[in-house]
C-alpha positions in Angstrom: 23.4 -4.6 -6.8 22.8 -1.3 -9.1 23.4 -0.5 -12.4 24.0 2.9 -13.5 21.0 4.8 -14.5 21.6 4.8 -17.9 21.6 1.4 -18.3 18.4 0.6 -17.2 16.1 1.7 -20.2 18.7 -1.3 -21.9 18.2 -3.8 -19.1 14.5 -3.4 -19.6 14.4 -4.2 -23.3 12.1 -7.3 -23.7 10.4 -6.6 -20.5 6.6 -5.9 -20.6 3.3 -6.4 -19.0 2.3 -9.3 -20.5 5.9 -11.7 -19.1 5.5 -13.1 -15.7 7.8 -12.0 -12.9 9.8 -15.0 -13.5 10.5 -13.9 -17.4 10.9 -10.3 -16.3 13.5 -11.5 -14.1 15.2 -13.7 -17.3 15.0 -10.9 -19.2 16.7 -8.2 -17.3 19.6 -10.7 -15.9 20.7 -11.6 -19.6 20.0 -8.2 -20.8 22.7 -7.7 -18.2 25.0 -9.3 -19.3 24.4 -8.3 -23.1 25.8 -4.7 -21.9 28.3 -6.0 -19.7 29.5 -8.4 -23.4 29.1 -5.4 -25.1 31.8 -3.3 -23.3 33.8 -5.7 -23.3 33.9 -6.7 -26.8 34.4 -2.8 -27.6 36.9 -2.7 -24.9 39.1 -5.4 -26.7 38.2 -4.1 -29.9 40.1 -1.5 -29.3 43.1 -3.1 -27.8 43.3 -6.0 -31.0 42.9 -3.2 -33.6 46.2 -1.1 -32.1 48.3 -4.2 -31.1 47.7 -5.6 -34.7 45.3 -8.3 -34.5 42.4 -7.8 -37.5 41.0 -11.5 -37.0 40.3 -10.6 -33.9 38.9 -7.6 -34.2 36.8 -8.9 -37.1 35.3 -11.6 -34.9 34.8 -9.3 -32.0 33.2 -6.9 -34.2 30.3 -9.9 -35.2 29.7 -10.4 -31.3 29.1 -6.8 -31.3 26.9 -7.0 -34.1 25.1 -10.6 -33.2 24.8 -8.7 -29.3 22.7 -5.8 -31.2 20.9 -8.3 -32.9 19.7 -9.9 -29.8 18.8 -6.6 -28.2 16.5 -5.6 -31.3 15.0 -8.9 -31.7 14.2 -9.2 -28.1 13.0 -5.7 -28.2 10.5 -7.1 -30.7 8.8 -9.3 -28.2 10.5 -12.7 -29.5 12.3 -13.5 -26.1 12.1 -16.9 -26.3 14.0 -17.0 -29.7 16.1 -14.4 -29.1 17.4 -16.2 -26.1 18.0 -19.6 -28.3 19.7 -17.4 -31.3 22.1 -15.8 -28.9 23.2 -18.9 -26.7 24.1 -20.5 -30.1 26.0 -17.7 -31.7 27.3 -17.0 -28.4 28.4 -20.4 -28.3 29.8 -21.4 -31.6 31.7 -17.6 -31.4 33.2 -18.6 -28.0 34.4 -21.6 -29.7 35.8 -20.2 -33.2 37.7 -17.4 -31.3 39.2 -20.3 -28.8 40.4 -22.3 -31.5 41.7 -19.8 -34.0 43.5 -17.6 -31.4 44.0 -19.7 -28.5 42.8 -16.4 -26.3 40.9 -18.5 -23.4 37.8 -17.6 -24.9 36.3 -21.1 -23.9 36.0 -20.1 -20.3 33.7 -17.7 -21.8 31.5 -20.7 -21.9 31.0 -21.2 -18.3 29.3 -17.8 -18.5 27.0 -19.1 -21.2 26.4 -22.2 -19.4 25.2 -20.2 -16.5 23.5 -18.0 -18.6 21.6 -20.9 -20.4 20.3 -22.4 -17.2 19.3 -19.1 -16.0 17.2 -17.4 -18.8 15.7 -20.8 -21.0 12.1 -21.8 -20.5 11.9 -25.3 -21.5 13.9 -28.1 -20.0 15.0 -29.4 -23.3 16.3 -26.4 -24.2 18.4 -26.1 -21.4 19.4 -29.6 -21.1 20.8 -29.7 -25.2 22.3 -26.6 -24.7 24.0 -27.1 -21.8 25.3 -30.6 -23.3 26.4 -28.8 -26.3 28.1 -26.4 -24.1 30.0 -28.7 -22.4 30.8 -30.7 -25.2 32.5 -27.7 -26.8 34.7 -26.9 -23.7 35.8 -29.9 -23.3 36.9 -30.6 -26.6 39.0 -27.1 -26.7 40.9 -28.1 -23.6 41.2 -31.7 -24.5 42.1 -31.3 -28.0 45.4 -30.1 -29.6 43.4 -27.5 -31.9 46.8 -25.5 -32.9 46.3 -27.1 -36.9 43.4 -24.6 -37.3 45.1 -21.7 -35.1 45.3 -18.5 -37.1 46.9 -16.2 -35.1 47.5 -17.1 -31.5 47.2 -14.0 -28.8 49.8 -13.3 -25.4 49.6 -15.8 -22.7 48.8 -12.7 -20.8 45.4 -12.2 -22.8 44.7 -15.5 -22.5 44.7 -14.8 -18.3 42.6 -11.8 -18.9 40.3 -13.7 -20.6 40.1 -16.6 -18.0 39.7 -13.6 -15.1 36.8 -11.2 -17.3 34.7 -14.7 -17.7 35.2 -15.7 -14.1 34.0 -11.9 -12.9 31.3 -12.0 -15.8 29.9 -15.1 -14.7 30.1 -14.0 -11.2 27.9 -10.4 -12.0 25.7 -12.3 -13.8 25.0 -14.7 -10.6 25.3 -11.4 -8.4 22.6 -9.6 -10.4 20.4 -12.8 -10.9 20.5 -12.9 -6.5 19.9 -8.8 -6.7 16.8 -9.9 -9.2 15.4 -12.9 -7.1 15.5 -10.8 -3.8 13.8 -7.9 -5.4 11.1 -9.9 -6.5 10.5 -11.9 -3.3 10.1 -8.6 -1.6 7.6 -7.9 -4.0 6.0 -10.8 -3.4 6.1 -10.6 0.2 4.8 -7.0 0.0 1.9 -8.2 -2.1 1.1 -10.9 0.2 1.3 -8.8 3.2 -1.3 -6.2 0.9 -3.5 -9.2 0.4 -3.7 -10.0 3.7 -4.1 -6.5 4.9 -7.0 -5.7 2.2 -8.6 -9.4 3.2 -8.4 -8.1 7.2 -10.2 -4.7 6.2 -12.7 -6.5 4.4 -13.3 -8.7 6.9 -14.1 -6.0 9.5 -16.1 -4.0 7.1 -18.1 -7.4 6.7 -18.7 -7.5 10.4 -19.1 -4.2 11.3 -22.0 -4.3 8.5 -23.5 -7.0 9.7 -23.8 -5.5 13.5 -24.7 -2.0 11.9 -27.4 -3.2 10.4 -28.5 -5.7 13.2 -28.7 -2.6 15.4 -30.3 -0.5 13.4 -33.1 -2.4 12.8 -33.3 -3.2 16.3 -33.2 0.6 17.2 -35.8 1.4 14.1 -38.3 -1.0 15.5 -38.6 0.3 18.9 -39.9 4.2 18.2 -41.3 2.9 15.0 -44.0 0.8 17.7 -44.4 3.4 20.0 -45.7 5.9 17.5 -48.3 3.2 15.5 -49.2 2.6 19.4 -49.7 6.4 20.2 -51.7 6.9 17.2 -53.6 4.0 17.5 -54.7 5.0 21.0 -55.1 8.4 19.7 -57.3 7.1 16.8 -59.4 5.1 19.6 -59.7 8.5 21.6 -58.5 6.5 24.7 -55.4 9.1 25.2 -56.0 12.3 27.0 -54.6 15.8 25.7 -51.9 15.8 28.2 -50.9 12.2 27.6 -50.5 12.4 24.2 -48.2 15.3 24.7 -46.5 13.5 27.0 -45.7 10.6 24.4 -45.1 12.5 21.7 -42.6 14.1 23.7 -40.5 11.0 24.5 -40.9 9.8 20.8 -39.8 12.5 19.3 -36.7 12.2 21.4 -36.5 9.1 20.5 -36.3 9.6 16.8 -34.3 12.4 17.1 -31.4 10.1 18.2 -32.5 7.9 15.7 -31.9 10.2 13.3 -28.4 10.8 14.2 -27.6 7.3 14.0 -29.3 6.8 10.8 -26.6 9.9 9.8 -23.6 8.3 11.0 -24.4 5.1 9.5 -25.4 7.5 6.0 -21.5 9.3 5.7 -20.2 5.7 7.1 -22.0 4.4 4.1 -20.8 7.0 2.2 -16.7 6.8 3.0 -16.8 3.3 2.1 -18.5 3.2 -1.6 -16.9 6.5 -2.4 -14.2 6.9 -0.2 -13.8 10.3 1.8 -13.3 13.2 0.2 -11.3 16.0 2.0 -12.1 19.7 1.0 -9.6 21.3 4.1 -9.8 25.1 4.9 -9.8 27.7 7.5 -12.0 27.5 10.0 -13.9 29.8 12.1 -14.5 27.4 15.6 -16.6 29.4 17.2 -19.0 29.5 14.7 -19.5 25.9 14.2 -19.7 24.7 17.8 -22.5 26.8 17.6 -24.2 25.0 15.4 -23.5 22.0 16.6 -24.8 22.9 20.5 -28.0 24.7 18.7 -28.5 20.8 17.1 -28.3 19.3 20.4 -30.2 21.9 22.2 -33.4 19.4 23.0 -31.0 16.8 24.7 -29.1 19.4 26.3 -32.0 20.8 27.9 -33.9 17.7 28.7 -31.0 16.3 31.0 -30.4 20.2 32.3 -26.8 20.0 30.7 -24.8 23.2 31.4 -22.5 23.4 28.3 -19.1 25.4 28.9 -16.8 26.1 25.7 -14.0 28.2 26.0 -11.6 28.8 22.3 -8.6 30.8 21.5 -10.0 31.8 18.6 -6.9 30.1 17.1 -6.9 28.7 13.0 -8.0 25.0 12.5 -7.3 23.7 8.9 -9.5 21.7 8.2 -12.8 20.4 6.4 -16.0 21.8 7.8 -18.4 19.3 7.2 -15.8 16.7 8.6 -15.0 18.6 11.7 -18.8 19.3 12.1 -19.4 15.3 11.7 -17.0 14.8 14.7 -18.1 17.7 17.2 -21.4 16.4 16.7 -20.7 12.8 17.6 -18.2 13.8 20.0 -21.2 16.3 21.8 -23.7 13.8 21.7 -21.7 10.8 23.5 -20.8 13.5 26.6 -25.0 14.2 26.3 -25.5 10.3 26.1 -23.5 9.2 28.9 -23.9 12.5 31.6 -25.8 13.0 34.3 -28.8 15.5 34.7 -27.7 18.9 36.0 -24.1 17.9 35.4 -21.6 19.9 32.6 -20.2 19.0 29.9 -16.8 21.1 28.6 -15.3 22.4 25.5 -12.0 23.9 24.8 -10.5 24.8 21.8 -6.7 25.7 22.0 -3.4 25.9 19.9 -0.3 23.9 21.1 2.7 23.1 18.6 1.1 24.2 15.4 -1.6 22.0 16.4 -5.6 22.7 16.7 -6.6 20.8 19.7 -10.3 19.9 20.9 -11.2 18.8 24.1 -15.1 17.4 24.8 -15.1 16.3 28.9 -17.8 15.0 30.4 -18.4 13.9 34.7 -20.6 10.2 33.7 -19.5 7.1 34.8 -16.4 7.2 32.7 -15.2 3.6 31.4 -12.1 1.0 32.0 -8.9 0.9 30.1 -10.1 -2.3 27.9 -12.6 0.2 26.7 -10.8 2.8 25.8 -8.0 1.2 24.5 -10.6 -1.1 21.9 -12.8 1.9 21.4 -12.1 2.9 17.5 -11.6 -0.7 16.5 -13.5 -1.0 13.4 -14.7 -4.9 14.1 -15.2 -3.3 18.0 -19.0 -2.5 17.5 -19.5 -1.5 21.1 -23.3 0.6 22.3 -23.3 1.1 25.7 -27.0 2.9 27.2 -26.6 6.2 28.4 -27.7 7.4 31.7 -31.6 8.1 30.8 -31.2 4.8 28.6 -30.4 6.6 25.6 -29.7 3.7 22.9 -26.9 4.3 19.8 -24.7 2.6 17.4 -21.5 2.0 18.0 -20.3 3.9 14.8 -20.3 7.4 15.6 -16.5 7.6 17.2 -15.2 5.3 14.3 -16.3 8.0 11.8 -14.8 10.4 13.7 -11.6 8.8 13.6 -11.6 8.0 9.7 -12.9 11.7 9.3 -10.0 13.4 11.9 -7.7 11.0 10.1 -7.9 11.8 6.5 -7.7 15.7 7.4 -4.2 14.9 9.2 -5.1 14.7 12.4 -5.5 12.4 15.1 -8.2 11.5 18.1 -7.4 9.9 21.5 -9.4 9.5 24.8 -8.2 9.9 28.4 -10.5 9.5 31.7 -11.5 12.0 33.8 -9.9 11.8 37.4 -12.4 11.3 39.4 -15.1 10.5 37.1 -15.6 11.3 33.2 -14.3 11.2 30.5 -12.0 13.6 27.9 -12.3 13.1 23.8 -9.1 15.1 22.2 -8.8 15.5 18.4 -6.3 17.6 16.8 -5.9 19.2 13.6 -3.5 21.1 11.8 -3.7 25.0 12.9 -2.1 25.9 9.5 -1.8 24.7 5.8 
C-alpha cells in the first residue's frame, strides 16, 4: 500500500540506522497510524466545534497535542518510551471520551490493542497492556457509565465512530502486511546478493588456484631449457648452429609466456582494483596493426597469411581494452591454426554496432566447448597445433574487458572447419 509522498518524511520519524528491520518496521506502522489519528482528530475537531460540542473538542484537541508529543519524543530517539506513553494516553483518552460522551470511542480500543501487539518490544509490555486494554472495553460496554456522562453525542456519531476504528484498525493491519512484504523482499534480495557474491568468490577462488597451478607449470618448463642451454653452452658441448637453434625455440617459448604472464597481470589487476573504462573513438585500423606487428614472430613461424579487411567505421571504445582482446583473440587463431593456413579479420558496422570477426581453419571445437568457454570456474588450455601451451584466462578477460565497455563476445564454428570469435562494441557514444 502507498502513502502519499508527503507523508513519508512523517512515517520515517524514529527510524534510523541503528533500529533493526524489525523496529524500523514498528516504527513506520504506528507512525502510520499517528497521521492517520491526527486527521482524524482535526477532522472531528472541526465538526464538534461548529455543531456545539466544546468537551469534545477540548479532548480531541489533547489527542492532537499528546499525538505531537509522541511524534517529537520518538523523533528524539526514545521509541521504546514513546510507544508505552502513547498506548496509555491513547488508552485512558479512548476511555474518558467513551464514558463522558458515549461517542463509541471504545472501539477505538481495538485499534490500540492491535497497535500494542504490533509495535511493543517486551512481552510484558504487551501482555499488561493488552489486559489493561481489554479490561477497559469491557467495562464501557458492560457498565451503565451514563452517571458520569457529560454530554452525550448522535447515535449517528457513535456509528461513525464504530466504522473509522474498524477501517483504522484495518489500515493499520494493511500497512503492517505492506511493511512485512517489503522487508522479506529485502531480505530475499540480500540473501540472493549473498549467495551471488559467495558464488563469485567461489570461482575467483578456483580459477586462482588453477591460474597459478598452471603458471608455475608453464614457468618451469622454458625456465629448464634455458639453465640447460646455457649449461651446455658453458661446457662448450653446443655447436654455433645448435645453440641458435635453441635459443630460437626458447625464445618462442617465453614469448608466449609472456603473454600469459600479461593476461594473468590485467586479470590480476580487474580483480583488486576493478576495471576501469576510459571509452573513446577509435581508429581500428591502426591498432590491429599493432597488434599483428606483436604477433609477427608466431605469425611467421607457422607461415600464417593474415587477411583483415575494415570499414573504417567508429568503435567507441577503450584502447587499451580493445587492444587486450584483439591480442588474445589473434593469438588463440595463431595457437590453434595450421602452418600455411589463414587467419581473417573483419571489422564492420551493423545496427549502430562495431563488429569484430577473428576466423581461423584449425580443428575447430564441439558445442560443450563453446557453450562453457567464458565460464570463469571453466579453466580450460587446450595445446595448439605445434604444441603451443596457454592459460585458460585469456578469453575470460576478454569477455570482462568487452563487457564493461558495453559490448558483448560470442563464438560460432566454422563450417567446415574453424572457428569465428565476434565482439561488438558500440560504434557511437
Amino acid at each position: 500500500m502507498q502513502i502519499p509522498a508527503f507523508f513519508d518524511k512523517i512515517v520515517n520519524i524514529g527510524v534510523h540506522p541503528g533500529l533493526d528491520s524489525i523496529d524500523r518496521k514498528k516504527s513506520r506502522v504506528l507512525n502510520f497510524l499517528v497521521i492517520l489519528g491526527q486527521f482524524h482528530s482535526l477532522v472531528f475537531i472541526i465538526i464538534n466545534f461548529f455543531e456545539g460540542h466544546y468537551w469534545n473538542v477540548a479532548l480531541l484537541t489533547l489527542n492532537v497535542i499528546g499525538g505531537l508529543a509522541f511524534l517529537i519524543i520518538n523523533y528524539y530517539s526514545f521509541v521504546q518510551t514513546a510507544r508505552i506513553i502513547l498506548s496509555i494516553l491513547s488508552t485512558a483518552s479512548l476511555c474518558l471520551s467513551s464514558i463522558k460522551f458515549q461517542n463509541g470511542n471504545e472501539y477505538y480500543l481495538i485499534t490500540n490493542l492491535v497497535a500494542v501487539s504490533l509495535i511493543l518490544k517486551r512481552t510484558s509490555s504487551i501482555v499488561w497492556l493488552s489486559l489493561l486494554i481489554v479490561a477497559c472495553f469491557i467495562f464501557i460496554r458492560f457498565t451503565d457509565t451514563t452517571a458520569w456522562m457529560l454530554e452525550q453525542l448522535p447515535h449517528s456519531r457513535v456509528l461513525i465512530n464504530m466504522t473509522s476504528a474498524m477501517i483504522l484498525a484495518f489500515l493499520g493491519l494493511i500497512y503492517y502486511r505492506n511493511e512485512q512484504t517489503f522487508y522479506e523482499k529485502q531480505l530475499r534480495d540480500s540473501q540472493l546478493t549473498l549467495e551471488k557474491k559467495n558464488s563469485e568468490l567461489e570461482e575467483s577462488n578456483i580459477t586462482k588456484e588453477k591460474l597459478f597451478s598452471i603458471i608455475a607449470h608453464d614457468l618451469r618448463s622454458p625456465i629448464a631449457q634455458l639453465k640447460n642451454t646455457l649449461d651446455l653452452l658453458n661446457r662448450q658441448l653446443l655447436s654455433p648452429e645448435e645453440f641458435n637453434k635453441l635459443v630460437e625455440h626458447i625464445s618462442l617459448n617465453v614469448k608466449q609466456l609472456q603473454g600469459g604472464l600479461d593476461n594473468l597481470l590485467q586479470w590480476s589487476n580487474s580483480q583488486l582494483d576493478g576495471i576501469e573504462v576510459k571509452q573513446q573513438k577509435v581508429d581500428f585500423s591502426a591498432l590491429i596493426g599493432q597488434v599483428s606487428s606483436l604477433m609477427q614472430a608466431e605469425l611467421e613461424n607457422k607461415s600464417i597469411q593474415l587477411n583483415i579487411q575494415s570499414d573504417k567505421g567508429a568503435i567507441w571504445a577503450d584502447p587499451n581494452h580493445l587492444q587486450l582482446v584483439l591480442r588474445n583473440l589473434l593469438s588463440n587463431a595463431v595457437k590453434y591454426s595450421y602452418k600455411n593456413s589463414v587467419i581473417e579479420i573483419h571489422h564492420y558496422t551493423l545496427n549502430h554496432e562495431a563488429i569484430i570477426s577473428v576466423t581461423d581453419y584449425g580443428d575447430g571445437m564441439d558445442q560443450n566447448t563453446r557453450d562453457t568457454l567464458f565460464s570463469a570456474a571453466n579453466i580450460i588450455s587446450r595445446r595448439g597445433t605445434l604444441n603451443e601451451k596457454g592459460t585458460g584466462l585469456g578469453l575470460k578477460l576478454c569477455k570482462e574487458f568487452v563487457e564493461k565497455n558495453n559490448g558483448r563476445i560470442w563464438v560460432e564454428a566454422k563450417e567446415p572447419k574453424g572457428t569465428v570469435f565476434f565482439v561488438s562494441f558500440p560504434a557511437t557514444i
